[in-house]
Biopython code that builds the backbone (N, CA, C, O; Angstrom):
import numpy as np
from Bio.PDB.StructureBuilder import StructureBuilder

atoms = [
    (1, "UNK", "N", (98.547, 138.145, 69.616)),
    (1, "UNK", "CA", (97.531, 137.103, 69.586)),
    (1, "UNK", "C", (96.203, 137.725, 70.013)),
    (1, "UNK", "O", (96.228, 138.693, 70.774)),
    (2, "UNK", "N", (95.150, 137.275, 69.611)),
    (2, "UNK", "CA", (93.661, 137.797, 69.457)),
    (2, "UNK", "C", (93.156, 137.134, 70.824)),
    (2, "UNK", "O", (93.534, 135.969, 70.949)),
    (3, "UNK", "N", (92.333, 137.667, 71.939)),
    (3, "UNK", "CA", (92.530, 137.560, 73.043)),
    (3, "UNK", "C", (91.228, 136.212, 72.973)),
    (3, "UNK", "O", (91.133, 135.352, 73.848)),
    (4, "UNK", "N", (90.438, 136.281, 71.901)),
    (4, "UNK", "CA", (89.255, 135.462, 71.621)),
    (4, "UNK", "C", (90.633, 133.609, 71.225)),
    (4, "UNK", "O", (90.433, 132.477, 71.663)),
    (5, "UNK", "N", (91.418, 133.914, 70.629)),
    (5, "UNK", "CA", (92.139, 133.074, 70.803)),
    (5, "UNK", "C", (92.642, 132.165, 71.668)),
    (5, "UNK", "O", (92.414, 130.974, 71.879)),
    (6, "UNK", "N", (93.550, 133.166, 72.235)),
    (6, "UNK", "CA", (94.106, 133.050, 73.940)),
    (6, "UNK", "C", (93.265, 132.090, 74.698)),
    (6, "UNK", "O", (93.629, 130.965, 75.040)),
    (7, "UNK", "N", (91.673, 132.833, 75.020)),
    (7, "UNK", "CA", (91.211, 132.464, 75.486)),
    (7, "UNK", "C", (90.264, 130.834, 75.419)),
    (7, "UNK", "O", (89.611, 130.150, 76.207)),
    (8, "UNK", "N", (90.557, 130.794, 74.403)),
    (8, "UNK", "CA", (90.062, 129.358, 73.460)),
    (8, "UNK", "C", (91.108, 128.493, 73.652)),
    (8, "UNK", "O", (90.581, 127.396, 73.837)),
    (9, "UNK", "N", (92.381, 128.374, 73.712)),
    (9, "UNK", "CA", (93.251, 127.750, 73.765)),
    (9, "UNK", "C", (93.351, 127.347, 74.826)),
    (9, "UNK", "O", (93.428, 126.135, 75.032)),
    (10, "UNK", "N", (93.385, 128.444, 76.011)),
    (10, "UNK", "CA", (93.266, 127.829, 77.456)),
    (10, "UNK", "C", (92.701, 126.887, 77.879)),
    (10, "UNK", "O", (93.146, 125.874, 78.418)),
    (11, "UNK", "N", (91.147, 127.357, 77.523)),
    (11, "UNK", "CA", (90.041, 126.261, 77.756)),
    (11, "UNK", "C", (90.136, 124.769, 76.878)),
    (11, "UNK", "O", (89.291, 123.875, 76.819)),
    (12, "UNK", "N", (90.824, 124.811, 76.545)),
    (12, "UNK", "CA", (91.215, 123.357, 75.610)),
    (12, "UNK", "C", (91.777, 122.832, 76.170)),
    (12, "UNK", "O", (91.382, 121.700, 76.448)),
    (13, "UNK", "N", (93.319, 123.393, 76.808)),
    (13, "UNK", "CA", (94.180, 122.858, 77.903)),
    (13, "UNK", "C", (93.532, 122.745, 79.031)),
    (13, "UNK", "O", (93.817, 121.826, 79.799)),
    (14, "UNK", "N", (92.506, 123.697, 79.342)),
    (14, "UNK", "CA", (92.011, 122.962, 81.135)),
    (14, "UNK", "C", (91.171, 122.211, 80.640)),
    (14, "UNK", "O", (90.932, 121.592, 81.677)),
    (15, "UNK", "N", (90.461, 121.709, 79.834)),
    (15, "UNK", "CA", (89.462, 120.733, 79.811)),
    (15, "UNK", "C", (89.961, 119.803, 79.525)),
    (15, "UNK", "O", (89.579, 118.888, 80.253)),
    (16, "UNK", "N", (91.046, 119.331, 78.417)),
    (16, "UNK", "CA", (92.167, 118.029, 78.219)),
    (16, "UNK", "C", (92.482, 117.649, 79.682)),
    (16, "UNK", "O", (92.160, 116.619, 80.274)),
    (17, "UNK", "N", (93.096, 118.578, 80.076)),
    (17, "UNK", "CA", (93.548, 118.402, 81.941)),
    (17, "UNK", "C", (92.227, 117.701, 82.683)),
    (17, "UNK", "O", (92.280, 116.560, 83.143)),
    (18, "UNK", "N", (91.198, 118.427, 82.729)),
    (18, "UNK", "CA", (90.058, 117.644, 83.490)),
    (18, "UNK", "C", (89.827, 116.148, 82.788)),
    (18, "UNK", "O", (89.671, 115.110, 83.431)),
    (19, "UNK", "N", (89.836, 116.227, 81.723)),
    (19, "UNK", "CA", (89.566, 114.837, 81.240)),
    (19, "UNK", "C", (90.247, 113.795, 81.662)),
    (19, "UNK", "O", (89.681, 112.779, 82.064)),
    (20, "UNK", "N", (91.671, 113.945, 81.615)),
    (20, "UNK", "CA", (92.409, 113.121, 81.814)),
    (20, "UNK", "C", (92.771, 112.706, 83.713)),
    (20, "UNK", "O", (92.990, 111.657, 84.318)),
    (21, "UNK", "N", (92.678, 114.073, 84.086)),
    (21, "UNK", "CA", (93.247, 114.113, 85.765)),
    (21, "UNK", "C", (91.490, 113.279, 86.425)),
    (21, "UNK", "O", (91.349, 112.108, 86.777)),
    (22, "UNK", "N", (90.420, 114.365, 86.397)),
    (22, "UNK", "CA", (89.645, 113.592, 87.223)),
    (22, "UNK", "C", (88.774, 111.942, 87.062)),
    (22, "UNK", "O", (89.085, 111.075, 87.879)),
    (23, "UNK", "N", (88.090, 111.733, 86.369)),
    (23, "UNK", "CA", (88.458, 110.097, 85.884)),
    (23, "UNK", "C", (89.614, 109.270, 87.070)),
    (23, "UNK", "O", (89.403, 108.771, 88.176)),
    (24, "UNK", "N", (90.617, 109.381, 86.413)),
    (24, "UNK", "CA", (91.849, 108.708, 87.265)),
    (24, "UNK", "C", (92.143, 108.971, 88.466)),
    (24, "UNK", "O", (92.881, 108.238, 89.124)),
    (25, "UNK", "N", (91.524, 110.229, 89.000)),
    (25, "UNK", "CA", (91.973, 110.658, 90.670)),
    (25, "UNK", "C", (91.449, 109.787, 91.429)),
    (25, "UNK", "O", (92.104, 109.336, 92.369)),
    (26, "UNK", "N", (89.999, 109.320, 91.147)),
    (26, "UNK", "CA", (89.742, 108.503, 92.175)),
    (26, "UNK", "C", (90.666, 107.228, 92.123)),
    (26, "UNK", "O", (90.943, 106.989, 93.298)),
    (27, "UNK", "N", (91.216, 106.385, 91.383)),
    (27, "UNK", "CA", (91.550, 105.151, 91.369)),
    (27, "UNK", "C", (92.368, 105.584, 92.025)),
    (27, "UNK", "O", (92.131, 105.329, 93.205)),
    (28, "UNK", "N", (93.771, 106.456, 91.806)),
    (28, "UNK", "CA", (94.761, 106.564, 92.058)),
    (28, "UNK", "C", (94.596, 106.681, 94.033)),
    (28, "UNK", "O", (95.287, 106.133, 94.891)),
    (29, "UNK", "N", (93.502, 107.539, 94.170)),
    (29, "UNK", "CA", (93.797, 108.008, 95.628)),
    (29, "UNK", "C", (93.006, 106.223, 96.401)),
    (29, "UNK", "O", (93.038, 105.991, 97.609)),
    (30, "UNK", "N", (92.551, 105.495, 95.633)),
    (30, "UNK", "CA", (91.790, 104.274, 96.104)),
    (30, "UNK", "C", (93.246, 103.808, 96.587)),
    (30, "UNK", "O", (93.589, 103.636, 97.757)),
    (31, "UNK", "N", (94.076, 103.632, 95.367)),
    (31, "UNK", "CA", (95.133, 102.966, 95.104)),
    (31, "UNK", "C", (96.315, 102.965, 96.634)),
    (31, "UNK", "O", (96.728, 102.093, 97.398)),
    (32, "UNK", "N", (96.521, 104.553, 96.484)),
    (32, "UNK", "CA", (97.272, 105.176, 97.824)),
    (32, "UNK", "C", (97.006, 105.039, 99.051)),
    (32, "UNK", "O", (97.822, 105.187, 99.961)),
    (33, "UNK", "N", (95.859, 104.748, 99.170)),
    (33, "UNK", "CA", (95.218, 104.929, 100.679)),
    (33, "UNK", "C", (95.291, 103.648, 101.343)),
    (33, "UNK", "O", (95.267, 102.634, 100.646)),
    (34, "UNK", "N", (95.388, 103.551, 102.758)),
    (34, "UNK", "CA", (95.457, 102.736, 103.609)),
    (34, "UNK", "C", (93.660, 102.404, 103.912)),
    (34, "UNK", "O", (92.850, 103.149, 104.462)),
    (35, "UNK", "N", (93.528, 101.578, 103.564)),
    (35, "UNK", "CA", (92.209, 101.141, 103.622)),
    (35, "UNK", "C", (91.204, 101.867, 105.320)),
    (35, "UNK", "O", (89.982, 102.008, 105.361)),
    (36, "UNK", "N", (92.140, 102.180, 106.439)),
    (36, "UNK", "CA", (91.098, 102.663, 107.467)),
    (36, "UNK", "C", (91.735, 104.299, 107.287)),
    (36, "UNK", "O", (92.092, 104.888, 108.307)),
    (37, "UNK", "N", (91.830, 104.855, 106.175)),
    (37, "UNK", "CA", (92.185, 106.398, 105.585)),
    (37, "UNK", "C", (91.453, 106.978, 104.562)),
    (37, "UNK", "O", (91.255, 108.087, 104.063)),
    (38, "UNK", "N", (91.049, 105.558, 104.403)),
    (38, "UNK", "CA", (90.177, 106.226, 102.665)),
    (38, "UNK", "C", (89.606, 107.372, 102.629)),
    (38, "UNK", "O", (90.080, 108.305, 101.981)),
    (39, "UNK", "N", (88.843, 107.432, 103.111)),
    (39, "UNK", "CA", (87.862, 108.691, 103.606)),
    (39, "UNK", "C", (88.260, 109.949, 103.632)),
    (39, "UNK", "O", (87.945, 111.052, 103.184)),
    (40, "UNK", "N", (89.201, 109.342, 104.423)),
    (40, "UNK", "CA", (90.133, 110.777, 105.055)),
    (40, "UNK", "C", (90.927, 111.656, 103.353)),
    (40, "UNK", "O", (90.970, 112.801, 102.904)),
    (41, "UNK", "N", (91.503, 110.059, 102.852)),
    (41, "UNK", "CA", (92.357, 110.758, 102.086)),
    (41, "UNK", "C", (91.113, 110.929, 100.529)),
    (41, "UNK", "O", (91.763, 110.960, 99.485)),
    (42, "UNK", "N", (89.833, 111.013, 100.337)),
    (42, "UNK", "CA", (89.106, 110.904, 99.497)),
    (42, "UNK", "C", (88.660, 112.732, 99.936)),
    (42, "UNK", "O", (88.720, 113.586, 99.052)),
    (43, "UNK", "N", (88.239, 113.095, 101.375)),
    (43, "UNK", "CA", (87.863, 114.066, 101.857)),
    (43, "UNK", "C", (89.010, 115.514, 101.214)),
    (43, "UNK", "O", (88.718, 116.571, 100.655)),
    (44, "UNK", "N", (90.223, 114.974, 101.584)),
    (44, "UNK", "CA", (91.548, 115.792, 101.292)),
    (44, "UNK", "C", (91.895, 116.221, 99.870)),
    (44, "UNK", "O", (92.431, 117.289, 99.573)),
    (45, "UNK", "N", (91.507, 115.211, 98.986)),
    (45, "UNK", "CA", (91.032, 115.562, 97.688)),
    (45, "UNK", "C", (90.406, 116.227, 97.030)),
    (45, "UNK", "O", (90.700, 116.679, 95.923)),
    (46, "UNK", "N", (88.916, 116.452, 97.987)),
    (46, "UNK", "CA", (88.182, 117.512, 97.382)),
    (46, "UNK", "C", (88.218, 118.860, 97.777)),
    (46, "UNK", "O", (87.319, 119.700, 97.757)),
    (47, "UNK", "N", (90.032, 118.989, 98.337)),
    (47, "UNK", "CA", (89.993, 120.673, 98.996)),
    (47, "UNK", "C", (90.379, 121.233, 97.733)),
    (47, "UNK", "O", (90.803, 122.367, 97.954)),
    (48, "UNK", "N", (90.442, 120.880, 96.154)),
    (48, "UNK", "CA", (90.518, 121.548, 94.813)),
    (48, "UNK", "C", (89.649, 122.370, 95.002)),
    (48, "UNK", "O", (90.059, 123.522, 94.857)),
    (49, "UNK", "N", (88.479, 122.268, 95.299)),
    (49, "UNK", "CA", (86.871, 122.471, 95.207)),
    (49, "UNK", "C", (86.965, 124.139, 95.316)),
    (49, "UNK", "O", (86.796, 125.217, 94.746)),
    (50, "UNK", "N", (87.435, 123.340, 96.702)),
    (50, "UNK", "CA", (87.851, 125.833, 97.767)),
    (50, "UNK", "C", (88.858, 126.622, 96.565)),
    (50, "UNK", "O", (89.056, 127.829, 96.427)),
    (51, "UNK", "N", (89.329, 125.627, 95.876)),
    (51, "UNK", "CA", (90.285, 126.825, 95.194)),
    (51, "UNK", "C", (89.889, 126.975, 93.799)),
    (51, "UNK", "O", (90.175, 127.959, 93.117)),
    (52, "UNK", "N", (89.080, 125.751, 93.311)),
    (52, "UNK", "CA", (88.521, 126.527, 92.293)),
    (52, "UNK", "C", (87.357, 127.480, 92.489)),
    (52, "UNK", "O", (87.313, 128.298, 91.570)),
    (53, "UNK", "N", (86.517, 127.617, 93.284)),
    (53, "UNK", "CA", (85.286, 128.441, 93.351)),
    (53, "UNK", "C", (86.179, 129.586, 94.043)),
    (53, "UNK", "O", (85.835, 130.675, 93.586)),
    (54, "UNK", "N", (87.146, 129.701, 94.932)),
    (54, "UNK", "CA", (87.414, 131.228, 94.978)),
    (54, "UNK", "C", (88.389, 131.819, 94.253)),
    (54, "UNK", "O", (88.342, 133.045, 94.349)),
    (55, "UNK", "N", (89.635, 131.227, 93.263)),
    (55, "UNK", "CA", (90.072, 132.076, 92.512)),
    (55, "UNK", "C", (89.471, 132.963, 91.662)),
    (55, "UNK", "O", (90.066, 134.019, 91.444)),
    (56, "UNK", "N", (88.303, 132.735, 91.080)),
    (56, "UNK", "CA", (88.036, 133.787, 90.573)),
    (56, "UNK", "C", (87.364, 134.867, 91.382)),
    (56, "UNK", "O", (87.215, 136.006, 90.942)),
    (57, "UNK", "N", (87.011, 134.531, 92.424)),
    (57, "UNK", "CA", (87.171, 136.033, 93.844)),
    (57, "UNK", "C", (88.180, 136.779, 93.882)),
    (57, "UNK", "O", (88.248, 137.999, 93.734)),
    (58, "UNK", "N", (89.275, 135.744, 94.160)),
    (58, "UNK", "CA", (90.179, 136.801, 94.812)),
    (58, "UNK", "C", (91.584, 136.758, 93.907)),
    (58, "UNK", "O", (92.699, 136.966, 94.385)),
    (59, "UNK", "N", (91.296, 136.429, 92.426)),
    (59, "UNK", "CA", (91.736, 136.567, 91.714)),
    (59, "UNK", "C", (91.299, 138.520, 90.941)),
    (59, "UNK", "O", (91.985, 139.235, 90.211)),
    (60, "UNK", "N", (90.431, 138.667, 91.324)),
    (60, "UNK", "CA", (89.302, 139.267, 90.552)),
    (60, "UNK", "C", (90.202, 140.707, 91.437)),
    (60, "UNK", "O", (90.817, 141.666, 90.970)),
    (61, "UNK", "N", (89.866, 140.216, 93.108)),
    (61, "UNK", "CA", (90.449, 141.052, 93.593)),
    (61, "UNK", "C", (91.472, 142.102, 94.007)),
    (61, "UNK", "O", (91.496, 143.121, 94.697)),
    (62, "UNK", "N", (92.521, 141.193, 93.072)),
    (62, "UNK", "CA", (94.010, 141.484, 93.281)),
    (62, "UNK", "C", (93.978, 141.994, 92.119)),
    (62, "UNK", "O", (94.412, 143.133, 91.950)),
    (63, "UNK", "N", (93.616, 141.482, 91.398)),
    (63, "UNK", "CA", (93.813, 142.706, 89.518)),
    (63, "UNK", "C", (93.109, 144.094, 90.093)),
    (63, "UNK", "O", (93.888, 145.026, 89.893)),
    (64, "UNK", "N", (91.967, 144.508, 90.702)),
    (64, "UNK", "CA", (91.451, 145.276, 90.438)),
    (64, "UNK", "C", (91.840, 146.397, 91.890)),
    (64, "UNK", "O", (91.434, 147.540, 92.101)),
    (65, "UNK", "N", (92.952, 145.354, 92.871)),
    (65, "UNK", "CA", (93.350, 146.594, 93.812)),
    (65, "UNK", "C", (94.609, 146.672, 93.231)),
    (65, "UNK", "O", (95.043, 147.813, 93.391)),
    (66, "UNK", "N", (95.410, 145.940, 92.608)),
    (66, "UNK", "CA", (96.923, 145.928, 92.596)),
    (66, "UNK", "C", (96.862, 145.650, 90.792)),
    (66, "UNK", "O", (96.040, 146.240, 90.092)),
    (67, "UNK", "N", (97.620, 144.909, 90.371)),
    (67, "UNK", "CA", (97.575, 144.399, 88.937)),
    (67, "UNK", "C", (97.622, 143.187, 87.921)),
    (67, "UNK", "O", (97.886, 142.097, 88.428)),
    (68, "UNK", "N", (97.481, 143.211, 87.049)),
    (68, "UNK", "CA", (97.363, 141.445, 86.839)),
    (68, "UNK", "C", (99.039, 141.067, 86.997)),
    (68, "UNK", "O", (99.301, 139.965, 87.477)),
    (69, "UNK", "N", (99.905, 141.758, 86.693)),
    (69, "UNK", "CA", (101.482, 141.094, 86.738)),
    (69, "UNK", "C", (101.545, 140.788, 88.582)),
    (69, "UNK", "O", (102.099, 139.840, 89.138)),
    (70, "UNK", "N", (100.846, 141.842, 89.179)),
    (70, "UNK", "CA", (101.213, 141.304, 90.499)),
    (70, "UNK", "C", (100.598, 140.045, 90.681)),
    (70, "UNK", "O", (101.301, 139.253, 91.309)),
    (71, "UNK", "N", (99.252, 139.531, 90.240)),
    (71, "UNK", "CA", (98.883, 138.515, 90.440)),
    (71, "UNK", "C", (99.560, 137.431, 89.609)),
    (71, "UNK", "O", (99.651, 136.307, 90.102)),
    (72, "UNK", "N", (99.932, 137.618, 88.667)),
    (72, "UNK", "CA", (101.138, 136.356, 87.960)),
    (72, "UNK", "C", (102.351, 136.510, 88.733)),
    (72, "UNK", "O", (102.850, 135.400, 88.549)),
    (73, "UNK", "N", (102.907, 136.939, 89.241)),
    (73, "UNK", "CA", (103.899, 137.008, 89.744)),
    (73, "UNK", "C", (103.649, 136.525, 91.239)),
    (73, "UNK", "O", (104.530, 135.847, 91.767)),
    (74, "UNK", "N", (102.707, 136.781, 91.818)),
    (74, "UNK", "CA", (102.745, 136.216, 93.477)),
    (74, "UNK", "C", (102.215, 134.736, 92.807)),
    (74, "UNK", "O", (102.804, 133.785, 93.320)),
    (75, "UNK", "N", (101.202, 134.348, 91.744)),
    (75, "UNK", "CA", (100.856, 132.845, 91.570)),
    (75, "UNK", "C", (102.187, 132.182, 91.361)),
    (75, "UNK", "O", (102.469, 131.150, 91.969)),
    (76, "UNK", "N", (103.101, 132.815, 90.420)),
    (76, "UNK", "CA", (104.956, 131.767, 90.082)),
    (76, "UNK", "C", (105.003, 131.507, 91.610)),
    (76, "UNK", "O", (104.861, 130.394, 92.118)),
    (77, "UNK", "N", (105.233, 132.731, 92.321)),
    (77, "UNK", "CA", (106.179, 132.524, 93.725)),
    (77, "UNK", "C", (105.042, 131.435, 94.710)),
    (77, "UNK", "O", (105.377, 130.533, 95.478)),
    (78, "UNK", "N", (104.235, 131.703, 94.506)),
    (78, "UNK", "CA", (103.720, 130.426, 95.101)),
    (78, "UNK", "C", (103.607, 128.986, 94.914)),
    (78, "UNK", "O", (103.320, 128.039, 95.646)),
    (79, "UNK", "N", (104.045, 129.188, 93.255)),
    (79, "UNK", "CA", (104.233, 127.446, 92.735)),
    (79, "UNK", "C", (105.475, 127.270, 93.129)),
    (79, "UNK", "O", (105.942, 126.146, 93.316)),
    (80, "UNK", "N", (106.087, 128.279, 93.283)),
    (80, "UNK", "CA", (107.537, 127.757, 93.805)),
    (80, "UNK", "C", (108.175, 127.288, 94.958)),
    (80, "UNK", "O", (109.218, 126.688, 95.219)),
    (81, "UNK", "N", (106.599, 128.055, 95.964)),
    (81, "UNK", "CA", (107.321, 127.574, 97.332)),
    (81, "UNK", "C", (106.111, 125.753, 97.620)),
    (81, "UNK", "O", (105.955, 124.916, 98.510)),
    (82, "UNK", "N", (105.498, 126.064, 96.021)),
    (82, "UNK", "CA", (105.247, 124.535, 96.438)),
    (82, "UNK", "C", (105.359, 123.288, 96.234)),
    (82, "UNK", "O", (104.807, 122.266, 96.642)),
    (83, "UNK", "N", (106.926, 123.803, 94.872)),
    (83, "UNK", "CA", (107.575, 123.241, 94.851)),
    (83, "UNK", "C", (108.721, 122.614, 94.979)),
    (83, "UNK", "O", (109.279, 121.668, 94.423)),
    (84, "UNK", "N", (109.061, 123.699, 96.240)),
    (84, "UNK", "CA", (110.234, 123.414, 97.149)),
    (84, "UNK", "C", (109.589, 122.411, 98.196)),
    (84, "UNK", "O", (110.171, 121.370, 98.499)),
    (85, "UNK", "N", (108.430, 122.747, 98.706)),
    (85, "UNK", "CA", (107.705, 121.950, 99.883)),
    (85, "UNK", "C", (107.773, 120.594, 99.280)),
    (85, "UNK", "O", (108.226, 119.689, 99.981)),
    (86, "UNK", "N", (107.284, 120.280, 97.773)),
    (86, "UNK", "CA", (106.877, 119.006, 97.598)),
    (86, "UNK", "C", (108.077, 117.851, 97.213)),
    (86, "UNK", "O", (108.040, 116.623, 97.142)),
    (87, "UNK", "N", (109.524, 119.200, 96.928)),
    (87, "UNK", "CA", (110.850, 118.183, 97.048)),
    (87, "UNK", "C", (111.426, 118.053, 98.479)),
    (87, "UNK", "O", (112.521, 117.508, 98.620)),
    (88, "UNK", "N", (110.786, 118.497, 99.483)),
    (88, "UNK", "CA", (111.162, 118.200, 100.759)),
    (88, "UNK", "C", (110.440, 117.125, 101.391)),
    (88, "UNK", "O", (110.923, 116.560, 102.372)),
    (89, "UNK", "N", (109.187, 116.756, 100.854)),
    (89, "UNK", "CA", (108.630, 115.831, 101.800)),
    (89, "UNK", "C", (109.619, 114.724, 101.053)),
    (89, "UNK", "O", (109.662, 113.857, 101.926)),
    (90, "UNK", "N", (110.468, 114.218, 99.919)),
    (90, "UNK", "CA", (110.969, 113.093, 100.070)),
    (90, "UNK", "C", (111.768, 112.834, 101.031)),
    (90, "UNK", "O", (112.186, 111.680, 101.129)),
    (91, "UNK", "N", (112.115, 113.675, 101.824)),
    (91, "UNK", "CA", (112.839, 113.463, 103.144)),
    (91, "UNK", "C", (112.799, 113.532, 104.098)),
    (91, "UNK", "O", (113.698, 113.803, 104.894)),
    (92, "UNK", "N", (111.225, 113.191, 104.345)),
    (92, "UNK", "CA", (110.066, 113.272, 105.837)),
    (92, "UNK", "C", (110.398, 111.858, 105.494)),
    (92, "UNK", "O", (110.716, 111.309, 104.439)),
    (93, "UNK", "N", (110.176, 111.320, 107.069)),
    (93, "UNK", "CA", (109.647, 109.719, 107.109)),
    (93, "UNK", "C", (108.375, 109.718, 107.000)),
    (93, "UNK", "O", (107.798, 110.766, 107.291)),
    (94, "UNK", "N", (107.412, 108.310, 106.463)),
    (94, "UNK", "CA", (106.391, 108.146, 106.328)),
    (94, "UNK", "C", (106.105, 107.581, 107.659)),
    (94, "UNK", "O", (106.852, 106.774, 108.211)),
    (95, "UNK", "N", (104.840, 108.091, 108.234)),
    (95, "UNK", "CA", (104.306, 107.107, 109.612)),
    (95, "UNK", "C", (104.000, 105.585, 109.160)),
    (95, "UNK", "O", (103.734, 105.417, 107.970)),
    (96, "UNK", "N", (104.022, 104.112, 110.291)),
    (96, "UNK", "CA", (103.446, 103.117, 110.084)),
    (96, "UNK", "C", (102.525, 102.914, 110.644)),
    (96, "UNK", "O", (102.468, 103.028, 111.869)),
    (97, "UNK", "N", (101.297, 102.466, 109.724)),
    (97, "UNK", "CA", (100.290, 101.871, 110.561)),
    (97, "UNK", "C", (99.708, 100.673, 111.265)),
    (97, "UNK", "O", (99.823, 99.504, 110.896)),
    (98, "UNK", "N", (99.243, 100.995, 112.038)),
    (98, "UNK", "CA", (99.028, 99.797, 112.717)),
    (98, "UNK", "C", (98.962, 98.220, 111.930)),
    (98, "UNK", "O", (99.415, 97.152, 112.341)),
    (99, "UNK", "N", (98.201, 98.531, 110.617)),
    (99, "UNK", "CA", (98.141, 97.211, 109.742)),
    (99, "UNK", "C", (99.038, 96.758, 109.191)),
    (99, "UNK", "O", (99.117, 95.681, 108.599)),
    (100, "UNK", "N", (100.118, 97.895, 109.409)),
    (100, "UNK", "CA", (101.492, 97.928, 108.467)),
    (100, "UNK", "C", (102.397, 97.186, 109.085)),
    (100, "UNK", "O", (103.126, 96.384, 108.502)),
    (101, "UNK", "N", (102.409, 97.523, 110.929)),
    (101, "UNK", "CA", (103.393, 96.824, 111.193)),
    (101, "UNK", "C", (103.066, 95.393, 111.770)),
    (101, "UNK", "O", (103.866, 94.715, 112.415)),
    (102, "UNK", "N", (101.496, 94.951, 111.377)),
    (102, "UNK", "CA", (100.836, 93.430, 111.562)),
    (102, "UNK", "C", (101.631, 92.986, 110.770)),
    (102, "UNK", "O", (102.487, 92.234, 111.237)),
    (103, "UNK", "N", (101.657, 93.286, 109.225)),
    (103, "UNK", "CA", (102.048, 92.335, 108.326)),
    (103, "UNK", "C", (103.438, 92.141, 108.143)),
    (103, "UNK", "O", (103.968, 91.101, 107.752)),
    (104, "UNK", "N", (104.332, 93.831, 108.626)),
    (104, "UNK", "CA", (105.815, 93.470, 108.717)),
    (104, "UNK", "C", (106.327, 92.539, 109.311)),
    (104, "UNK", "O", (107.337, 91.945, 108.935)),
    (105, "UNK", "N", (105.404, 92.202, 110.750)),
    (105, "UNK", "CA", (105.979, 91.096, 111.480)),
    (105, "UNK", "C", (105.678, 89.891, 111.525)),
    (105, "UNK", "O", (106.160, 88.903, 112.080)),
    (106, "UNK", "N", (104.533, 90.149, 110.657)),
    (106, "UNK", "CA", (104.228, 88.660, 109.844)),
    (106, "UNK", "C", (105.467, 87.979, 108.779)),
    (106, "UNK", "O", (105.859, 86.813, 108.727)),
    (107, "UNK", "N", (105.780, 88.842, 108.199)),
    (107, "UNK", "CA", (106.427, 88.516, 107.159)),
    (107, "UNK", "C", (107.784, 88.695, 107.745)),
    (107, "UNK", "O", (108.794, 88.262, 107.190)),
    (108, "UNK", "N", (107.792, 89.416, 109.007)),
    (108, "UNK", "CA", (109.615, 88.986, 109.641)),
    (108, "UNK", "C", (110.010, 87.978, 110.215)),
    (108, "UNK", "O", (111.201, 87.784, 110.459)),
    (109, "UNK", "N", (108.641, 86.805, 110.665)),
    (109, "UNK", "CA", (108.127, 85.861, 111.456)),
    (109, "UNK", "C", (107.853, 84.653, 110.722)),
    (109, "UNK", "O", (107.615, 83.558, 111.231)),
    (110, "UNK", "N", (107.916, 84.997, 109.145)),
    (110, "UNK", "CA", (107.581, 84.165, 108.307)),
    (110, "UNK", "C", (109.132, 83.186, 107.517)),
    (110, "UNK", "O", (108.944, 82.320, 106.662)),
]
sb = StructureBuilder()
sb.init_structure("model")
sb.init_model(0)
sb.init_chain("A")
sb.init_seg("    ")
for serial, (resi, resn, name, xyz) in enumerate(atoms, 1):
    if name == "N":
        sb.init_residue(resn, " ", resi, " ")
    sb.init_atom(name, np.array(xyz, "f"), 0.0, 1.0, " ", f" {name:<3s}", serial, name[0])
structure = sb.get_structure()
């Protein structure tokens, strides 16, 4: 494949991706959030930001001390350990909040 290709194709897939993901992030994280969190969880959102402006640093970096397979290869092993992390939180308890357990005992009272 012609690397002018490659590279055209990518950018089709990350820009479909932006189209569709940011638009909807905000509702979704409106959606999720505990109304005295918003902030918090609106703030937590924009830590994409740090990783898009430095991969291509220290992306840049690792090809040019080590190699690009090492850098595909440590990026897999890192989706992997974050996607072991993200099938483990289904088996964290969620904290309650204070508003949470107003209305539980409203509605246990009810």
């Amino acid at each position: 494949m012609d690397w002018f290709w490659g590279w055209l194709g990518a950018t089709f897939v990350l820009s479909l991706a932006e189209a569709i993901l940011f638009p909807t992030m905000s509702v979704q994280i409106d959606r999720l959030a505990p109304s005295h969190l918003r902030g918090t969880y609106f703030g937590a959102s924009s830590f994409y930001a740090i990783g898009w402006s430095m991969a291509p640093l220290i992306g840049g970096l690792v090809i040019q001390w080590w190699s690009g397979p090492i850098l595909y290869g440590s990026l897999v092993a890192l989706c992997g350990v974050v996607f072991v992390l993200y099938r483990f939180t289904e088996y964290l308890s969620r904290p309650v909040w204070p508003e949470q357990e107003e209305g539980l005992i409203a509605d246990a009272e009810a």
